[in-house]
C-alpha positions as CSV (number, residue, x, y, z in Angstrom):
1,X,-10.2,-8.0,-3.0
2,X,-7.2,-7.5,-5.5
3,X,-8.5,-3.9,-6.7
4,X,-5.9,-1.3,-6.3
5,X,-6.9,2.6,-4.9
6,X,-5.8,5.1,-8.3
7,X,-5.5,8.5,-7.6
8,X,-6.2,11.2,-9.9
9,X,-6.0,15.0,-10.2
10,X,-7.7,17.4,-12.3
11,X,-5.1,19.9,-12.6
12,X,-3.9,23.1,-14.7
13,X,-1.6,22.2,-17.6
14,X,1.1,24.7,-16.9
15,X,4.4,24.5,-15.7
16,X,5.5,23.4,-12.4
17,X,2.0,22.0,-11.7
18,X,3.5,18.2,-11.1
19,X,6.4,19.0,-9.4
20,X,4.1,20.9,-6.9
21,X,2.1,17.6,-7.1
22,X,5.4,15.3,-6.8
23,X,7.1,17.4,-4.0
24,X,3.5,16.8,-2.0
25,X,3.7,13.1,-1.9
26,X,7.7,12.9,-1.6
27,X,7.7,15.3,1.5
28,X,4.6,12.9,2.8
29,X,6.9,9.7,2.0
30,X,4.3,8.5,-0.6
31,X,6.2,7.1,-3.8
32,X,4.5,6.9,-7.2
33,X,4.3,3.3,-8.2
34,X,2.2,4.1,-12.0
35,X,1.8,7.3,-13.2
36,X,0.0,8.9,-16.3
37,X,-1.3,12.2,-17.6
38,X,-3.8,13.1,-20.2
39,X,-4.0,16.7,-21.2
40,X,-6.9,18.5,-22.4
41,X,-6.4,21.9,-23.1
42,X,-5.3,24.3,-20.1
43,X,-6.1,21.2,-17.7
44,X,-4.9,17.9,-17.5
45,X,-5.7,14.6,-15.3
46,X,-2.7,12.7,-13.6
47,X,-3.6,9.7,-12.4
48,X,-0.9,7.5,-10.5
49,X,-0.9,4.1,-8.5
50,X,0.9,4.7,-5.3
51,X,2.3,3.3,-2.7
52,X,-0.3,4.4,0.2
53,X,-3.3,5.5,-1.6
54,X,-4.9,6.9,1.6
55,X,-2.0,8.9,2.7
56,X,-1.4,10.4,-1.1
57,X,-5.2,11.1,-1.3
58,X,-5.2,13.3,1.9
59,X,-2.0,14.7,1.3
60,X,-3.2,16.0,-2.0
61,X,-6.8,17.0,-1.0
62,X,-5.1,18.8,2.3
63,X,-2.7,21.1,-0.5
64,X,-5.9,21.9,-2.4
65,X,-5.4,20.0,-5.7
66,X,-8.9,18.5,-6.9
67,X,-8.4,14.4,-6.3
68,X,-10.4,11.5,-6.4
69,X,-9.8,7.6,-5.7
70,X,-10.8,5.0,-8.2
71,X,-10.6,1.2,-8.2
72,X,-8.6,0.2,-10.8
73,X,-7.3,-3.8,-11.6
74,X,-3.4,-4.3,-12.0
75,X,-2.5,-7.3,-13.8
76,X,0.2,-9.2,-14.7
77,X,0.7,-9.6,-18.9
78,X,3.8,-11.3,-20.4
79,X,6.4,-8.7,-22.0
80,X,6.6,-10.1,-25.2
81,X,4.2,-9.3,-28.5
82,X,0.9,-10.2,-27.9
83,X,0.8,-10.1,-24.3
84,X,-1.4,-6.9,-24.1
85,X,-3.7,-9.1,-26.8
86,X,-4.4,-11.9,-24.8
87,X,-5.8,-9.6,-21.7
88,X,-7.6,-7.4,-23.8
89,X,-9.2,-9.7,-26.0
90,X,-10.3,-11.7,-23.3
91,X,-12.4,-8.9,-21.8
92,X,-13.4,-8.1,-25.2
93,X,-14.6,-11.4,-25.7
94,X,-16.8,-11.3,-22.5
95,X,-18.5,-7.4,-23.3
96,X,-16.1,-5.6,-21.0
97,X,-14.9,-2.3,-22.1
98,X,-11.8,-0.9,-21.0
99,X,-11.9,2.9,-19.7
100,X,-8.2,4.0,-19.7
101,X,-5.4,1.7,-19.2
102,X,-1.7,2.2,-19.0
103,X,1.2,0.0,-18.7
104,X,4.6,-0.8,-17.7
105,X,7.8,-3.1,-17.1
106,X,8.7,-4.4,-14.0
107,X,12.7,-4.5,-13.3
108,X,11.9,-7.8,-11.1
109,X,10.6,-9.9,-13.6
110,X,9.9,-10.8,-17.3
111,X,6.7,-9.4,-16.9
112,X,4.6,-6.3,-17.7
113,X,2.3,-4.6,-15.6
114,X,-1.2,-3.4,-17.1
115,X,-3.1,-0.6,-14.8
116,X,-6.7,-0.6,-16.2
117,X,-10.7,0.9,-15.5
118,X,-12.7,-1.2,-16.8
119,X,-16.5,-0.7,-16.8
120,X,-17.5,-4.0,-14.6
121,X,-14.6,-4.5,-12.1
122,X,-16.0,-8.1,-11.0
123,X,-16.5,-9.6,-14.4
124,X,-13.1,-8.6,-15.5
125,X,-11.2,-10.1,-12.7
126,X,-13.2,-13.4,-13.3
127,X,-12.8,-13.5,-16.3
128,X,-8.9,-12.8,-16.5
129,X,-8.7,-15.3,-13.4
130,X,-10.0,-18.2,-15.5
131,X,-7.7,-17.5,-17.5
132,X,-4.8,-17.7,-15.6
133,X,-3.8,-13.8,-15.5
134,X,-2.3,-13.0,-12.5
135,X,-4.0,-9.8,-10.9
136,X,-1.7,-7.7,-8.7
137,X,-2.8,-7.6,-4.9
138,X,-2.5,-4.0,-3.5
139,X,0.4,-5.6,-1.3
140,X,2.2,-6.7,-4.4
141,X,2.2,-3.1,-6.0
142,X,3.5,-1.7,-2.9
143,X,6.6,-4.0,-3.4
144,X,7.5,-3.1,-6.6
């Protein structure tokens, strides 16, 4: 299975909310691998790709913040222009829609990284696969 484990919180969008959500995983030796936040109004979602899922997930739930895990696909897309084109018009191409996505640059290679929900989880990955995009293992995030 190359899915990775997202986490997300439905938290209140006032100050000091992430560093209370930061200083829970850092004091539980959980480092943030991806991370992104959408606000909407006085509450916000944070979703992050972590090191240990499992551990961040009942670190978070045991503090009382309002978490969730989701299955998410990481995959590999070349850091140049039109490298975030080739994925997504590939799963375009094949009628599969793209929840939320967020991206970045790994310091190890010439490569960008692409977290993504996707509504069918299985289509997408064979459908990137045959086209020779590199989906990220959970292992492999955990090394970045």
């Amino acid at each position: 299975m190359s899915e990775i484990k997202q986490i997300s919180l439905f938290v209140e969008n006032r100050p000091g909310r992430m560093a209370k959500v930061s200083k829970t995983l850092s004091d539980a030796g959980v480092n943030i691998r991806a991370m992104t936040i959408a606000e909407a109004g006085d509450f916000g979602v944070i979703r992050m790709v972590v090191d240990d899922p499992q551990k961040g997930y009942d670190v978070l739930r045991e503090s009382g913040f309002t978490v969730s895990m989701t299955d998410v696909l990481a995959v590999e897309m070349r850091d140049t222009p039109g490298g975030l084109y080739e994925i997504v018009s590939a799963l375009g191409e094949n009628n599969i829609n793209i929840d939320y996505a967020y991206a970045f640059v790994t310091a190890k290679s010439e490569k960008a990284m692409l977290i993504m929900r996707v509504d069918d989880i299985d289509a997408a990955r064979r459908t990137l696969s045959s086209r020779g995009v590199k989906i990220a293992t959970p292992e492999e995030i955990q090394k970045i």
